[in-house]
Every structure is written in C-alpha cells, then in structure tokens.
C-alpha beads as a LAMMPS data file, in Angstrom:
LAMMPS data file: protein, C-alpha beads

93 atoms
92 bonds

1 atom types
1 bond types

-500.0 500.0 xlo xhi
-500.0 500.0 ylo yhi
-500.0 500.0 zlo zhi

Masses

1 110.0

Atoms # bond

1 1 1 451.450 298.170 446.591
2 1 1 449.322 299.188 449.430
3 1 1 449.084 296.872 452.305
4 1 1 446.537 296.491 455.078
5 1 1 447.350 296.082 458.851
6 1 1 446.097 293.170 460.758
7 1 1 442.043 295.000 461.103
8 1 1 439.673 296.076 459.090
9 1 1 436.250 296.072 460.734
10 1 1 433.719 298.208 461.732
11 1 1 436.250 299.502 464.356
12 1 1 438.373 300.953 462.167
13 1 1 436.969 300.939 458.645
14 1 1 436.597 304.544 458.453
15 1 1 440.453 305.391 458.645
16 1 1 441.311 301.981 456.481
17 1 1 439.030 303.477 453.380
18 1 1 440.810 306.536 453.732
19 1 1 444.039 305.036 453.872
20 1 1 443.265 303.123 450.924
21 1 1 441.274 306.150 448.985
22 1 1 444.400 307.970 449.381
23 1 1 446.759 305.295 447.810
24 1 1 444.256 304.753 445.250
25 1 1 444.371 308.466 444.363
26 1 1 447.868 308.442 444.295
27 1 1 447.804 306.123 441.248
28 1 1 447.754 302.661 443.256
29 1 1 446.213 299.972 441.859
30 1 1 447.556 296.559 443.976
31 1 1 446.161 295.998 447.315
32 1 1 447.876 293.118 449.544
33 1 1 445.138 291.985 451.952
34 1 1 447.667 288.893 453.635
35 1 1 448.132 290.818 456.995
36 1 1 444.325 290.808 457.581
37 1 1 443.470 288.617 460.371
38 1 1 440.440 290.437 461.798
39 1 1 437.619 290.703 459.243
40 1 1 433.859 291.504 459.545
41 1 1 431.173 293.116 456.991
42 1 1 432.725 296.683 457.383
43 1 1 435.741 294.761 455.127
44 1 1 433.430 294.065 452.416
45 1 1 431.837 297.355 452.745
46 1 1 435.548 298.795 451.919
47 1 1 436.813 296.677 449.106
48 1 1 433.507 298.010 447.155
49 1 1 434.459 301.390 448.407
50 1 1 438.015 301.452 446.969
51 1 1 436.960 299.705 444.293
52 1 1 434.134 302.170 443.174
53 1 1 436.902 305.207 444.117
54 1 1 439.143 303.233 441.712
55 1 1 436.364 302.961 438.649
56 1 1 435.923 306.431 439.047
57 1 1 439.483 307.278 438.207
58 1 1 439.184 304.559 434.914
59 1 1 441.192 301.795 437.085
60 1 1 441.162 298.754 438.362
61 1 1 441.763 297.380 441.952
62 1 1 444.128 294.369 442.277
63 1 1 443.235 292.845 445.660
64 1 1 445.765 290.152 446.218
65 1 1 446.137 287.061 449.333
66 1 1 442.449 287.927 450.257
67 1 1 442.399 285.796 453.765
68 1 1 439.769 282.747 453.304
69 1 1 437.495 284.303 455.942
70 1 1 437.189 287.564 453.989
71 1 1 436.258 285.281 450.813
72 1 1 433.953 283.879 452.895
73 1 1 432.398 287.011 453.912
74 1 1 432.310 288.510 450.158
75 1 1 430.578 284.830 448.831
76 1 1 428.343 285.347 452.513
77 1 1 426.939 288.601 450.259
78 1 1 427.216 287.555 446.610
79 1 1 429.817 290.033 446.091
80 1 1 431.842 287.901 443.999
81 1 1 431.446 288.948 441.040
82 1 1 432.045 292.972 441.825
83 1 1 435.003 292.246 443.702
84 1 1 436.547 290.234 441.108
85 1 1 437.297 287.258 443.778
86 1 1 438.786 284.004 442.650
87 1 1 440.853 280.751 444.481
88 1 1 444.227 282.393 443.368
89 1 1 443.592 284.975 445.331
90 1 1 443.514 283.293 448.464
91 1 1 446.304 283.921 450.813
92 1 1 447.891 280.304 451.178
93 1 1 449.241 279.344 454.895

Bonds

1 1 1 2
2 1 2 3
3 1 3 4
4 1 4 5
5 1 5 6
6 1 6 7
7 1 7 8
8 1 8 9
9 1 9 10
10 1 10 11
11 1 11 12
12 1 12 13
13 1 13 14
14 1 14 15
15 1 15 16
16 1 16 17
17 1 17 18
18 1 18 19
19 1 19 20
20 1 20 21
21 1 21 22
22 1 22 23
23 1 23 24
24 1 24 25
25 1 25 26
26 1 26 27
27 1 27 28
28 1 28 29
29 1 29 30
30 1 30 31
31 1 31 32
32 1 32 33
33 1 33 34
34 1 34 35
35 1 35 36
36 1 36 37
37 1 37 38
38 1 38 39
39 1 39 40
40 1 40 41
41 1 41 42
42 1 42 43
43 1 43 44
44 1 44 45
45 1 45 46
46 1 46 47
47 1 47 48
48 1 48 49
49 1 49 50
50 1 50 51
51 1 51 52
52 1 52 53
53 1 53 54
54 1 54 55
55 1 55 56
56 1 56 57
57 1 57 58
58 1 58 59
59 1 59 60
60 1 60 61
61 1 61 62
62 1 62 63
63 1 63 64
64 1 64 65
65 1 65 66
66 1 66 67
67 1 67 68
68 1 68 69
69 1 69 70
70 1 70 71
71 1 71 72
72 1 72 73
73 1 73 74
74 1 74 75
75 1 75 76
76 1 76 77
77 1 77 78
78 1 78 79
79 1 79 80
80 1 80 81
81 1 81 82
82 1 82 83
83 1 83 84
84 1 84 85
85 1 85 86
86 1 86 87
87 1 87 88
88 1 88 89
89 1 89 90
90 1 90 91
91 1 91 92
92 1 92 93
C-alpha cells in the first residue's frame, strides 16, 4: 500500500505524483491518504493524476482514510464522482 507523508500541496506535488506514479507502475493499487494533514488544490490535482496513470494501465486506484478537508476540497470541485469519494473513506479521529 502506498502511503503519503504529512503534505501534499502545491509545494511539493510534483515529487508526491511521482512518488505515487512510480508505485502505481509498480503494480500498486491502495493508496493510504491518513498521514495527510496539509492539503490544498495541488492534492486534488494529484489524486486525478494517479488515478488517470492508473486507468491507463486497466486499474483502479483505492484511495483509503481520505482526511475530511481533502473531501472537502474534492466536493469544493465536483470531483466526486471521478475520484470515487464516499463517507467510508473518511479517515475517522
């Protein structure tokens, strides 16, 4: 499962996709977003990113504990329904 650090904003969302691109084309599938404290737009930007890498390959992202401010964000946009978001993924504290 790959696993975020506490950031992923437009301060380091270039190295996070990577990070991520890389898992994903190493065959991963589950991402654990529950470290994520820091969030902005850039976050968004990069779900859709690993998830479009993902689609190319014929998979499907898992993104699991999605922090409620991230949710927020991705409802903020009306991305919803392409990143698969729903109340069980929320990261309970």
């Amino acid at each position: 499962m790959y696993q975020t650090n506490r950031e992923l904003s437009l301060q380091n969302a270039a190295s996070v996709a990577q990070s991520g691109l890389s898992a994903i084309s190493q065959g991963e599938t589950e991402f654990d977003l529950s470290a994520l404290v820091v969030v902005d737009s850039a976050a968004v930007a990069v779900m859709l990113d690993w998830q479009r890498a993902a689609s190319l390959k014929n998979k499907t992202i898992h993104f699991k504990s999605i922090p409620s401010n991230l949710l927020s964000l991705i409802a903020l946009y009306g991305m919803s329904e392409l990143l698969s978001t729903n109340p069980s993924q929320v990261e309970r504290h």
